[in-house]
C-alpha positions, 0 to 999 in steps of 0.5 A, a space after each residue: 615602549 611598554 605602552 607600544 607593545 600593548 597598543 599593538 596587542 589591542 591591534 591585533 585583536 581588534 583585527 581577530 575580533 573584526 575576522 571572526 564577525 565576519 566568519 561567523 556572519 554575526 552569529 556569535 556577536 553578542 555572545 563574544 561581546 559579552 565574553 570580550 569586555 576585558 579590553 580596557 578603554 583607557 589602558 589604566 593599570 587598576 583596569 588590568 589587575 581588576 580584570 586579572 582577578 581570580 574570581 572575574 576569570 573563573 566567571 569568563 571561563 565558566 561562561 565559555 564552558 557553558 556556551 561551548 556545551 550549549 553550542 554543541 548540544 544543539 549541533 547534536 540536536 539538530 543532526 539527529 532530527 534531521 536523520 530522522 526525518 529522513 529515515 522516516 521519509 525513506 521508510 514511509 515511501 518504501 512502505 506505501 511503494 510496497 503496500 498499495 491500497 484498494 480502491 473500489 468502486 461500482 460502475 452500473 451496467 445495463 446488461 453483462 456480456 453472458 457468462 460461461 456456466 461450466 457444469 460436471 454433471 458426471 453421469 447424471 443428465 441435463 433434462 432441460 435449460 430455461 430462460 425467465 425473466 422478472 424471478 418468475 418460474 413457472 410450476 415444474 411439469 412431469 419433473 425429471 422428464 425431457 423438456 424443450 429448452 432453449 439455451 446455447 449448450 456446448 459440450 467440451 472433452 479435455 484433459 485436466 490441467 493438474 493430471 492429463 490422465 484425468 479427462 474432464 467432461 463439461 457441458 457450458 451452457 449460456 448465461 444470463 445477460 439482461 440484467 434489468 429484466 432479471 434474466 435468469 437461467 433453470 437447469 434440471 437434471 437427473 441423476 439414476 442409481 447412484 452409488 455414492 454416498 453423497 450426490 452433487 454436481 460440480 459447476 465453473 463461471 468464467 467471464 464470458 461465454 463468447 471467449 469459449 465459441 471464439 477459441 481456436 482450441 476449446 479444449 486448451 480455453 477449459 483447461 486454464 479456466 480450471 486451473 485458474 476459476 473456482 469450483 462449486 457445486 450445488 446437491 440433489 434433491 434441492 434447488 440451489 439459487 445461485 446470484 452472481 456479481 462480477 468483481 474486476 481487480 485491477 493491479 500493476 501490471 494485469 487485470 483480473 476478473 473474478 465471480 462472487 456468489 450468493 446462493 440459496 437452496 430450497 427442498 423439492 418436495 418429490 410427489 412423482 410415484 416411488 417407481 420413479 424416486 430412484 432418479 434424483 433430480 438436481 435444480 439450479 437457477 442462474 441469475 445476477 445479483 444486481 446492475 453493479 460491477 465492482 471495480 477494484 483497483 490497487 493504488 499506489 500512494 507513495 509520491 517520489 515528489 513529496 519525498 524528494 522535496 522532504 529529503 532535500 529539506 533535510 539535507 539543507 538543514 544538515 548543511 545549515 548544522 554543519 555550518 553551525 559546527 563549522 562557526 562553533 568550532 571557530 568561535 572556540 579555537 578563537 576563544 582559546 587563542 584569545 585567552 592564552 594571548 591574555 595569559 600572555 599579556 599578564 605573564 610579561 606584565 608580571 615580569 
């Protein structure tokens, strides 16, 4: 009867062990086969009460402990590298979406669509306006005298765009377009009796020309090239070489289009009579300063694709550790279960 009863606990482990492979797909095979030797072959007593000893259980217990502290170390593991592919995933594509980098090439050009030179000359006057070509300025003849120019002058009246008391008064002049030849453009003024301390003229570059002569509204085109285009200004008694370069920015959802310059300035040496040194004279020269448009454009790097792909990356491994502890978890409450049936089985044999 004994024996029965005993053959049918093997039974049922033997079933136990058989569901448990099956749960964990093999996973802890190896480990339960080591852990499960005490089913004896034979069923002999010695078998059992060697089995039974103090120090064999102390080892068996000592060996599950370890592997259920290993078991959930690498779950932990496991889940924390896997959140933190994910946060770093997250927070690389929301910087390279907030941060785009700049791309920046130069197309070569033959010629540029003439600017607009916006001069403020206040009450100083425009002697005369030149095309050259090839950085050749002829000798200055009788300077600050009238002389016949030949550029495309238009005079503009508007109010300011930052006080509508203030009214402005702006004299555009055509500028340089072949830039191949080094077309450049002369301007001479002269400025009489002034009474301020320091004497200069204000001057404005937008992008073309032709957008002032198609205006509807002049007056409305100069006040938000203004409000939105740099001021410079160049001084009496010098002339002021200035090259331009035309920068083309181009972002999310605008384009922009800006000057760069370059200038120098060289002393005129007056040798007009002192009668006539009370007229301070003003020399500016206008040209391009090479056949290059730089193009500048914002790119965005972040790719949604490449993100996604390392998310869900990451969500199968989570899956995977979550399975892991799942199997875990059952190959411990399966231990448990296993070890109290022993202490079961030992109990009745006792008794």
């Amino acid at each position: 009867m004994l024996r029965k009863d005993r053959s049918r606990s093997y039974e049922e482990l033997n079933d136990d062990d058989d569901e448990a492979q099956k749960q964990s797909a093999g996973f802890f095979d190896d480990a339960i086969e080591e852990l499960d030797r005490e089913e004896p072959n034979d069923g002999s007593a010695e078998e059992d009460v060697r089995e039974s000893s103090p120090s064999m259980r102390f080892s068996k217990s000592c060996l599950k402990n370890f592997f259920m502290v290993l078991l959930i170390f690498i779950y932990l593991l496991l889940t924390g590298v896997a959140f933190f592919l994910a946060y770093q995933t997250i927070s690389d594509f929301l910087e390279k979406l907030n941060h785009p980098v700049m791309s920046v090439t130069y197309n070569e050009v033959d010629s540029f669509p003439p600017p607009g030179i916006a001069l403020y000359p206040g009450r100083a006057e425009l002697l005369s306006c030149r095309h050259h070509y090839h950085d050749y300025i002829p000798p200055l003849v009788d300077p600050g005298t009238h002389q016949e120019g030949d550029c495309m002058i238009q005079d503009v009246t508007y109010d300011g765009p930052f006080s509508n008391q203030t009214q402005r008064k702006a004299v555009v002049v055509r500028g340089p377009s072949d830039v191949r030849k080094k077309e450049l453009i002369f301007m001479q003024f002269s400025l009489n009796e002034t009474e301020e301390d320091f004497s200069a003229i204000t001057y404005m570059l937008f992008s073309k020309f032709s957008d002032l002569t198609e205006s509807e509204n002049k007056s409305d085109f100069m006040r938000e090239c203004e409000r939105n285009y740099s001021m410079w200004t160049f001084s009496g008694g010098f002339r002021t070489w200035v090259k331009m370069s035309l920068v083309r920015t181009s972002g999310k959802s605008n384009e922009a289009v800006a000057f760069r310059q370059e200038s120098a300035v060289v002393k005129f040496n007056d040798r007009r009579p002192d009668s006539e040194k009370n007229n301070q004279l003003f020399f500016a020269v206008f040209e391009w300063r090479d056949a290059f448009m730089q193009d500048i454009r914002l790119l965005v790097t972040a790719n949604p694709w490449n993100s996604v792909a390392i998310l869900c990356g990451v969500f199968m491994a989570l899956f995977k550790a979550a399975n892991f502890a799942k199997l875990t978890i059952q190959w411990i409450i399966k231990m448990r279960k296993r070890h109290l049936r022993k202490k079961a089985r030992e109990l009745s044999q006792i008794q």
